[in-house]
C-alpha positions as CSV (number, residue, x, y, z in Angstrom):
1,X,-27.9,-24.6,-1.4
2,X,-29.6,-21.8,0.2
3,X,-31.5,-19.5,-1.6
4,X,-33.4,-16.1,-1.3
5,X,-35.4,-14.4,-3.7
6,X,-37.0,-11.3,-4.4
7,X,-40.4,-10.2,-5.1
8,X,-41.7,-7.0,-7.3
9,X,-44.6,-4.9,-7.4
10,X,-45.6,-2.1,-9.1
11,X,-48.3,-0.1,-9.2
12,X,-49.8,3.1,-11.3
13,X,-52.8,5.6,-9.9
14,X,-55.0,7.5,-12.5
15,X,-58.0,9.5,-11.7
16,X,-61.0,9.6,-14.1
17,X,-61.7,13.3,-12.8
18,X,-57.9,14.6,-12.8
19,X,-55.3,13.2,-11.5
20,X,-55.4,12.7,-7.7
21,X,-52.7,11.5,-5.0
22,X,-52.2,7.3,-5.2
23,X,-54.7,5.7,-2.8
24,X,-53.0,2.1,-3.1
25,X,-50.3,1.4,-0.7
26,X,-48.1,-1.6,0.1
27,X,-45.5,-2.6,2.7
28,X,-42.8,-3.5,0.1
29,X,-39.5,-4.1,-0.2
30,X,-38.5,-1.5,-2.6
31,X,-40.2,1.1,-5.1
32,X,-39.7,2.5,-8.5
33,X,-41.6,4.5,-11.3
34,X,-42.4,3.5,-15.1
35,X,-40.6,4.8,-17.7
36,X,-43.7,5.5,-20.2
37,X,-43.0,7.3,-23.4
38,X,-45.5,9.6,-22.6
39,X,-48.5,10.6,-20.3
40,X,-48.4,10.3,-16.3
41,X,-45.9,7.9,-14.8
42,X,-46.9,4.8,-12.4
43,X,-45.2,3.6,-9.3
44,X,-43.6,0.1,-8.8
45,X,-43.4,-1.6,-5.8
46,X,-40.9,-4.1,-5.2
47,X,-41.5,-7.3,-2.7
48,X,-39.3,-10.2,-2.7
49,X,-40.1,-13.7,-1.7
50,X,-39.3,-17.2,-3.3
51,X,-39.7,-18.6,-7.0
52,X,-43.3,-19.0,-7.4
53,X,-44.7,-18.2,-4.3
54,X,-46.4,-14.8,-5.0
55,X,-46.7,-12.3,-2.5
56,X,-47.5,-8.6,-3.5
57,X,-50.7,-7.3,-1.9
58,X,-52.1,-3.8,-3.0
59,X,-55.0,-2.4,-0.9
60,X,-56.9,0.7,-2.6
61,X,-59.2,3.2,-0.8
62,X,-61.2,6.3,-2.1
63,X,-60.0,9.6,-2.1
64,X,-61.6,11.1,1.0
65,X,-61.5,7.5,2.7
66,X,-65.6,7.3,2.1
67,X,-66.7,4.0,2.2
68,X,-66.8,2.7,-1.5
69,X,-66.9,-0.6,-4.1
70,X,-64.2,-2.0,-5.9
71,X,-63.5,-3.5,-8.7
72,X,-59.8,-5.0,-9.6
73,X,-59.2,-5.4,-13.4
74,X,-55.9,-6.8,-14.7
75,X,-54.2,-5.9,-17.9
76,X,-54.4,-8.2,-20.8
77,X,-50.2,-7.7,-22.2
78,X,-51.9,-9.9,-25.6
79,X,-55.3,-8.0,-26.0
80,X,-54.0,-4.9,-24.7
81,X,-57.1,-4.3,-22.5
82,X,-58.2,-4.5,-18.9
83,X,-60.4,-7.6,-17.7
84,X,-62.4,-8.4,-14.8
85,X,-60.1,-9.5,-12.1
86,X,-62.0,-9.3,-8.5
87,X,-64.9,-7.4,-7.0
88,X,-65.8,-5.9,-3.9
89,X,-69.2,-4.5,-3.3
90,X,-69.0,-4.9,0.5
91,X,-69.0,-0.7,1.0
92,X,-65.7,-0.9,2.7
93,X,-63.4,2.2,3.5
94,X,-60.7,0.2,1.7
95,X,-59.8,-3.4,-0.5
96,X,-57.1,-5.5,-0.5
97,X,-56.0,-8.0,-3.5
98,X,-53.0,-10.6,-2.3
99,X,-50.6,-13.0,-4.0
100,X,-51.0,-11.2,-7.3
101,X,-49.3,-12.7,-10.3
102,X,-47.0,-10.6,-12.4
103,X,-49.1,-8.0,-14.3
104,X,-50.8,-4.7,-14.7
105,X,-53.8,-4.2,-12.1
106,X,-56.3,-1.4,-12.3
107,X,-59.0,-0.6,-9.6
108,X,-62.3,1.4,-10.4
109,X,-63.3,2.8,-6.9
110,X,-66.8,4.1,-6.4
111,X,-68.2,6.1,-3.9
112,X,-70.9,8.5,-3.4
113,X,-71.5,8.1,-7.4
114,X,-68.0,8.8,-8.2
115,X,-65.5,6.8,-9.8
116,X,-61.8,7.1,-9.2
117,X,-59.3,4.7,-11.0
118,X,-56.1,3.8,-10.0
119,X,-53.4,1.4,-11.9
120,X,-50.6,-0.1,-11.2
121,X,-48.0,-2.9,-11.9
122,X,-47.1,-6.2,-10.3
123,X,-44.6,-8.4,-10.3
124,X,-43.1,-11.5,-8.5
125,X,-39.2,-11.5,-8.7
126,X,-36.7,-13.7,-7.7
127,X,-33.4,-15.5,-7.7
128,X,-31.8,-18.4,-7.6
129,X,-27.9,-19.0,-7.8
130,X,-25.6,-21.9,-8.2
131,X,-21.8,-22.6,-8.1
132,X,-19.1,-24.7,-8.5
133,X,-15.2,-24.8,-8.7
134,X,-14.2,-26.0,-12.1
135,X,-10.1,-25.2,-11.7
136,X,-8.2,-26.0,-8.5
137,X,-4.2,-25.6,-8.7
138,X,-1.5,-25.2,-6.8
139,X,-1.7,-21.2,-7.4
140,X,-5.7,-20.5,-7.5
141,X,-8.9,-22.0,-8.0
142,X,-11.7,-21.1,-10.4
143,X,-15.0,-20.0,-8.9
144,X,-17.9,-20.0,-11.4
145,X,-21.0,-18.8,-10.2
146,X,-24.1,-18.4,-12.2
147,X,-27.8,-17.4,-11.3
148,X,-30.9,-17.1,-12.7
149,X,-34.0,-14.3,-12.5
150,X,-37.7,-13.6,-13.0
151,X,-38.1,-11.4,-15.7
152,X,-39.1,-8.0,-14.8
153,X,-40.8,-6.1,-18.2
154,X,-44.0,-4.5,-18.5
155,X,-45.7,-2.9,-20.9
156,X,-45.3,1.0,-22.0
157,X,-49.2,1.5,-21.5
158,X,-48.8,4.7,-23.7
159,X,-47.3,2.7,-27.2
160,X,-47.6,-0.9,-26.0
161,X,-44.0,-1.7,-26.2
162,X,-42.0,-3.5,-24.1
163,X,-39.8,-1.9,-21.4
164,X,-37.6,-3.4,-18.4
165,X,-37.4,-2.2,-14.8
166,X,-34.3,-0.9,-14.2
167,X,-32.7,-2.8,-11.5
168,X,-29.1,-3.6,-10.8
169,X,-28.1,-6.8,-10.3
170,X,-24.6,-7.6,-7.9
171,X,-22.4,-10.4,-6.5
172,X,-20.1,-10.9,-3.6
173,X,-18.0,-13.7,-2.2
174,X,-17.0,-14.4,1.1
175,X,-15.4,-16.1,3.3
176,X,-16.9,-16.4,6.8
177,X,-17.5,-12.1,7.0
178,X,-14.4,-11.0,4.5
179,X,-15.1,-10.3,1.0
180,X,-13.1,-12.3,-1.7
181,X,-14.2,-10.8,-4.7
182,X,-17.1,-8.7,-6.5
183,X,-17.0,-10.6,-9.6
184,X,-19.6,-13.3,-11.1
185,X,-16.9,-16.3,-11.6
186,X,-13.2,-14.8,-9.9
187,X,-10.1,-16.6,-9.6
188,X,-8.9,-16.9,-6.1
189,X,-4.6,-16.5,-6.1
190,X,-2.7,-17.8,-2.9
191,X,-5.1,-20.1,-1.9
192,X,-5.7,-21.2,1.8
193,X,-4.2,-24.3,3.6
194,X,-7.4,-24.8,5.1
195,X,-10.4,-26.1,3.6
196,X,-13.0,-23.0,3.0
197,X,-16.9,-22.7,2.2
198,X,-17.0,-20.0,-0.4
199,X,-20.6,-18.1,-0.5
200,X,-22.1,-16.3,-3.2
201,X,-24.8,-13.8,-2.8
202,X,-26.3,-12.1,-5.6
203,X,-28.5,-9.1,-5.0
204,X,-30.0,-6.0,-6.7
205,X,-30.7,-2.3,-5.0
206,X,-34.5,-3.2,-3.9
207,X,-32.6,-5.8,-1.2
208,X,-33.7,-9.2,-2.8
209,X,-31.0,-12.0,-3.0
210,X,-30.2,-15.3,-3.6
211,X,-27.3,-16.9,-2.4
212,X,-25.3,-20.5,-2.6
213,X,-21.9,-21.7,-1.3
214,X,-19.2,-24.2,-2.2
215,X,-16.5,-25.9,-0.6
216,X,-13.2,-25.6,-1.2
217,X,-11.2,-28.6,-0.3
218,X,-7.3,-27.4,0.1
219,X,-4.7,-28.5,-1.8
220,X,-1.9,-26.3,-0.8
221,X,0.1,-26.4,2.1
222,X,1.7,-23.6,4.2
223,X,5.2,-24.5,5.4
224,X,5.8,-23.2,8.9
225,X,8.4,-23.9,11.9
226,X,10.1,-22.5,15.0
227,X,13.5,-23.8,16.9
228,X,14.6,-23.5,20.4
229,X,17.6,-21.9,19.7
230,X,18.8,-19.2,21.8
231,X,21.5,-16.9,21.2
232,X,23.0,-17.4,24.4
233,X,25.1,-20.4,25.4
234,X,25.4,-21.0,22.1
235,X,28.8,-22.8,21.5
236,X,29.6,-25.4,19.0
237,X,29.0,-28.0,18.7
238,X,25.4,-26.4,18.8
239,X,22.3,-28.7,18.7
240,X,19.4,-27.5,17.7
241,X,15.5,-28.6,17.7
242,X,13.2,-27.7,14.7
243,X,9.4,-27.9,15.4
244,X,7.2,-28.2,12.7
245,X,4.0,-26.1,12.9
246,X,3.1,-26.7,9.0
247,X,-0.8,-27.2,8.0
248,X,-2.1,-29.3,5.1
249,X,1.3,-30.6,4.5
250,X,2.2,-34.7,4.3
251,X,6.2,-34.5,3.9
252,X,8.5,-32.2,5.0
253,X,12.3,-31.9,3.8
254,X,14.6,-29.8,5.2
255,X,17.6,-28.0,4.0
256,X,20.7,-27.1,6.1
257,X,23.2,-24.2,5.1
258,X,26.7,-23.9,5.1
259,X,27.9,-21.0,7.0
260,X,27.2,-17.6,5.9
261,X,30.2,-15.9,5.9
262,X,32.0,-19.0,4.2
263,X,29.3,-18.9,1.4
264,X,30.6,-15.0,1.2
265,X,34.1,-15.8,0.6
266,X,33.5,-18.7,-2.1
267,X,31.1,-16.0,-3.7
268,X,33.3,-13.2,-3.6
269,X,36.7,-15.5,-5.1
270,X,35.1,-17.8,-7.6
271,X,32.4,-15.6,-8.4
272,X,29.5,-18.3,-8.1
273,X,28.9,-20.8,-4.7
274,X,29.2,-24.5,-5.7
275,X,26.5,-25.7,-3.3
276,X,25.2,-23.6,-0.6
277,X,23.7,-26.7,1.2
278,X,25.2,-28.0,3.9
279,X,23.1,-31.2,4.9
280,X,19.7,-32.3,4.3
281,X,16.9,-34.2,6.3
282,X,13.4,-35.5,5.7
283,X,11.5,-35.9,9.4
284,X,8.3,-33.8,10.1
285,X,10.8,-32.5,13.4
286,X,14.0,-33.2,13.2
287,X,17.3,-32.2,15.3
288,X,20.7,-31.0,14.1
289,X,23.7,-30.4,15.7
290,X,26.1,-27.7,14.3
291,X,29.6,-29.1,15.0
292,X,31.5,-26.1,14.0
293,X,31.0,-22.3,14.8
294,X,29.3,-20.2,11.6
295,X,26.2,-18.7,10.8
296,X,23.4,-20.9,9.3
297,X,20.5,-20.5,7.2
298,X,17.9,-23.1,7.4
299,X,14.8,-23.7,5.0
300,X,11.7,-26.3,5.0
301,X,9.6,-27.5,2.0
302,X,6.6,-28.7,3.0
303,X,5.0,-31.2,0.2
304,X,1.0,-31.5,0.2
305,X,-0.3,-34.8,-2.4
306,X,-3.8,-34.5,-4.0
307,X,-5.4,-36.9,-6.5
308,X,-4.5,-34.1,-9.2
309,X,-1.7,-31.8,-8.3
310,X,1.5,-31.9,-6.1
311,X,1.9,-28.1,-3.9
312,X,4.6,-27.4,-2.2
313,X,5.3,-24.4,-0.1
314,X,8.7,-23.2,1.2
315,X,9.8,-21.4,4.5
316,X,13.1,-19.8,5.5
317,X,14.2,-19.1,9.0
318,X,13.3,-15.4,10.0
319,X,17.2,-15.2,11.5
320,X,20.4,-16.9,11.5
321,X,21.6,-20.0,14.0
322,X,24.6,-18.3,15.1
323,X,27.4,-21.2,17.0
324,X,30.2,-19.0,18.4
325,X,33.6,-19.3,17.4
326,X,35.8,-20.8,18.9
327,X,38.0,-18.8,22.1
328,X,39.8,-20.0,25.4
329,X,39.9,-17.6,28.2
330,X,41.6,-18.5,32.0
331,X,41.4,-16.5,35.4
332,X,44.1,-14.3,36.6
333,X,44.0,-16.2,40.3
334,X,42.9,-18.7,42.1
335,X,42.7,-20.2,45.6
336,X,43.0,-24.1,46.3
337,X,42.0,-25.8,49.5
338,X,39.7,-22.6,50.0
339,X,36.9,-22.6,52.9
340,X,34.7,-21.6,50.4
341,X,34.9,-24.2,48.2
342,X,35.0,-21.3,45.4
343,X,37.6,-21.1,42.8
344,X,39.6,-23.5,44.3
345,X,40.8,-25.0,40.7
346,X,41.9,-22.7,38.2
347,X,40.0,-23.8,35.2
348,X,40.4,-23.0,31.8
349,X,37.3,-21.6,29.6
350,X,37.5,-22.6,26.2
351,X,34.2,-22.4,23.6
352,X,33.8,-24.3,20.4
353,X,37.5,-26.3,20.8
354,X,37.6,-29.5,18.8
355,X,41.2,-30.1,21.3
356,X,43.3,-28.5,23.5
357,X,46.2,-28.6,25.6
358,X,47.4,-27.1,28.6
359,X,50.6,-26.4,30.5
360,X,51.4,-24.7,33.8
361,X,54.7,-24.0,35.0
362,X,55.9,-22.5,38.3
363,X,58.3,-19.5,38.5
364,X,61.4,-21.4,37.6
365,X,60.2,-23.1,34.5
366,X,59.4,-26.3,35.6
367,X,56.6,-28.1,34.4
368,X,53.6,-28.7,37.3
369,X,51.1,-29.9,35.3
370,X,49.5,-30.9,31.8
371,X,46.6,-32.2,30.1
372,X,45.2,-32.5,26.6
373,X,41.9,-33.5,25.4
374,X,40.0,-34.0,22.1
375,X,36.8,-34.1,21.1
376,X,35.9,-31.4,23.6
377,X,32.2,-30.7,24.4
378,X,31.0,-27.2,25.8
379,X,32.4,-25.5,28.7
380,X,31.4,-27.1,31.7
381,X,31.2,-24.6,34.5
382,X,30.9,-27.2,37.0
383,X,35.1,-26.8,37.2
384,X,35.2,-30.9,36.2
385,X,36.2,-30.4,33.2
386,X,39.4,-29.0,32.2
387,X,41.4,-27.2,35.9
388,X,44.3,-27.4,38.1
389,X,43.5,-28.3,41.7
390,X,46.6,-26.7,42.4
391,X,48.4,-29.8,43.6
392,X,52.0,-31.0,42.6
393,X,52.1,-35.0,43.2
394,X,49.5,-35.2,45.8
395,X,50.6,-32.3,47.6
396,X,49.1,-28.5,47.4
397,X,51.6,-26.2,45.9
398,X,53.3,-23.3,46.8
399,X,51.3,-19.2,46.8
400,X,53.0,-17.3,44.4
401,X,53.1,-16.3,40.7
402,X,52.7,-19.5,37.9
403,X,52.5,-19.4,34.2
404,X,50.1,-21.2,31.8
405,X,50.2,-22.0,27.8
406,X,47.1,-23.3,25.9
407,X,46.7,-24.6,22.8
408,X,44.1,-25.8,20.3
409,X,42.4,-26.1,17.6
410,X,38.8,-24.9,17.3
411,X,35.7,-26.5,15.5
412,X,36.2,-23.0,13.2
413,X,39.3,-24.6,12.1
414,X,40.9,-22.0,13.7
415,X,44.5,-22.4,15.8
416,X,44.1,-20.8,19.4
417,X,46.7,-20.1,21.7
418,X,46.7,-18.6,25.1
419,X,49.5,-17.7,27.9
420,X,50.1,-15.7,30.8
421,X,50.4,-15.5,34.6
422,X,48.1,-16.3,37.4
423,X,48.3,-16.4,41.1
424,X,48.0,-18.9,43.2
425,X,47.1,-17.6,46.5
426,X,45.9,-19.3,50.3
427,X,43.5,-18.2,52.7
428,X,44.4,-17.2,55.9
């Protein structure tokens, strides 16, 4: 615990033969005035330093600066008189007195047969401050600070009563540079995922302090992830990598969506959604494929365990995994046995099929080829996948004008169909 403290000192100047300009000074921290009842008002100057350690020095001179003797008295707060304190006959310009005690000094100085007094207040403050955290939940903590102080009265030399120096006293938290709260004990809401050393400072206006700090040990996590899903290329079935960038966390579970616009309808029509989960899964970074087109949702809960409490913190994905539905698409020509070795099959494009089958037929009706899959993947654009080479039982077929049917289903549940004409042409 570190801790600063704060001296004061104080001082009043009266002249036996009127009242002349003060002829104490001090190199202090901060100054004020008495607040006597009556009669001429004193100085107070304030020095800060540590619990018991005294350091206020006052240093007098005469008047006119002539060389002089002094004598220090200090006041008596029980007797209500002045005593001897210190003396200095040495016929110096000026006198010093250092690591004065709290109390009222007065200085007779003497030159050239006459006597000037000056008076004036010391005191020795300080602080010392101390904290803990006595609450710790999953939705604040408790700070409770405390401090103590030196006690700053003196005595109204006009009436003898007591008075205090008016001084006020503030705190502040902080984090690091950023201020968390003005108050003595706060309660910190949303509290970090990180552990945190919390430091209080108490101070007054004459710049003395104390300060102490206390460790926060987190109990909270903060749930946080990214994918590498990309809106383009991305057909069902869609797989899709979650990485887990949570902190503070020890288990993670993860909640899939059904698709949006299905979650709509069901809404809309029943007037309530049975289940809006789709699949769940408890890895710290786990992969999911999408097997059917949609729009999904997903969310992570991130569980942090403590001795005492159980946090949890949830995150929801800042957009939706969009699969594409399902569509077939074919070319309007193609050119087999081609130089170029480009679009030499004609090569149907389908997205998001679970099966599909396709026909071709030449001008006349006849059949020239089939084929029919399930269980289709994506599109593969390398042309191995689903394509005519353009050849009727071994044998390339004639240029001219063919037809085509395809049908499926797609992983959106959804019947596709497509048909038309292509040409079939050769290079020359």
């Amino acid at each position: 615990m570190k801790r600063l403290f704060s001296t004061f000192l104080c001082f009043t100047l009266l002249l036996v033969a009127g009242r002349l300009q003060a002829q104490i000074s001090a190199i202090s921290d901060g100054q004020t005035t008495t607040a006597y009842a009556s009669g001429p008002q004193d100085n107070i100057y304030i020095f800060c330093s540590d619990q018991g350690f005294p350091v206020g020095e006052l240093r007098a001179q005469f008047s006119t600066a002539a060389p002089a003797s002094f004598e220090w008295l200090k006041y008596n707060t029980i007797t209500g008189s002045f005593e001897a304190f210190q003396s200095d006959n040495s016929n110096s310009i000026n006198s010093a007195i250092s690591n004065l005690q709290d109390g009222c000094y007065r200085v007779n100085v003497v030159a050239s047969g006459v006597t000037e007094v000056y008076t004036a207040w010391v005191f020795n403050g300080w602080y010392t401050a101390s904290a803990s955290i006595t609450e710790s939940t999953c939705e604040y903590f408790q700070l409770t600070g405390a401090f103590t102080q030196a006690d700053l009265t003196y005595t109204d030399l006009s009436n003898g009563l007591s008075m205090q120096v008016a001084n006020t006293v503030q705190v502040r938290w902080e984090v690091g540079s950023v201020l968390q709260s003005s108050l003595l004990s706060p309660r910190i809401y949303y509290p970090p995922s990180v552990n945190s050393t919390y430091k209080m400072t108490v101070y007054d206006q004459f710049g003395c302090s104390g300060e102490t700090e206390v460790y926060y040990e987190s109990v909270v996590p903060q749930a946080a992830f990214v994918t590498d899903y990309q809106s383009a290329n991305a057909d069902a079935p869609l797989t899709v990598s979650f990485s887990n960038q949570s902190v503070n966390a020890d288990s993670y579970e993860w909640f899939y969506f059904r698709d949006k616009n299905e979650i709509d309808v069901e809404g809309a029509s029943q007037g309530f959604v049975s289940d809006s989960i789709m699949d769940t899964s408890i890895d710290q970074s786990p992969v999911y494929t999408y097997e059917n087109s949609g729009k999904y949702m997903v969310k992570m809960v991130a569980t942090k365990n403590s001795s005492e409490t159980v946090c949890r913190d949830t995150v929801y994905l800042d957009y939706y995994i969009i699969a594409d539905s399902s569509f077939i698409d074919a070319p309007n020509f193609f050119t087999p046995k081609g130089s170029s070795g480009v679009n030499d099959k004609f090569i149907i494009k389908y997205s998001s099929m679970k099966s599909i089958d396709i026909k071709i037929f030449n001008r006349w009706g006849k059949q020239v080829f089939a084929i029919s899959r399930s269980n289709l993947g994506n599109y593969d654009s390398s042309g191995d996948d689903l394509g005519w080479d353009g050849k009727i039982s071994g044998r390339y077929a004639s240029p001219g004008v063919y037809y085509y049917v395809v049908e499926g289903r797609g992983r959106d549940d959804q019947k596709r169909k497509k048909q038309g004409f292509f040409h079939l042409f050769r290079e020359k």
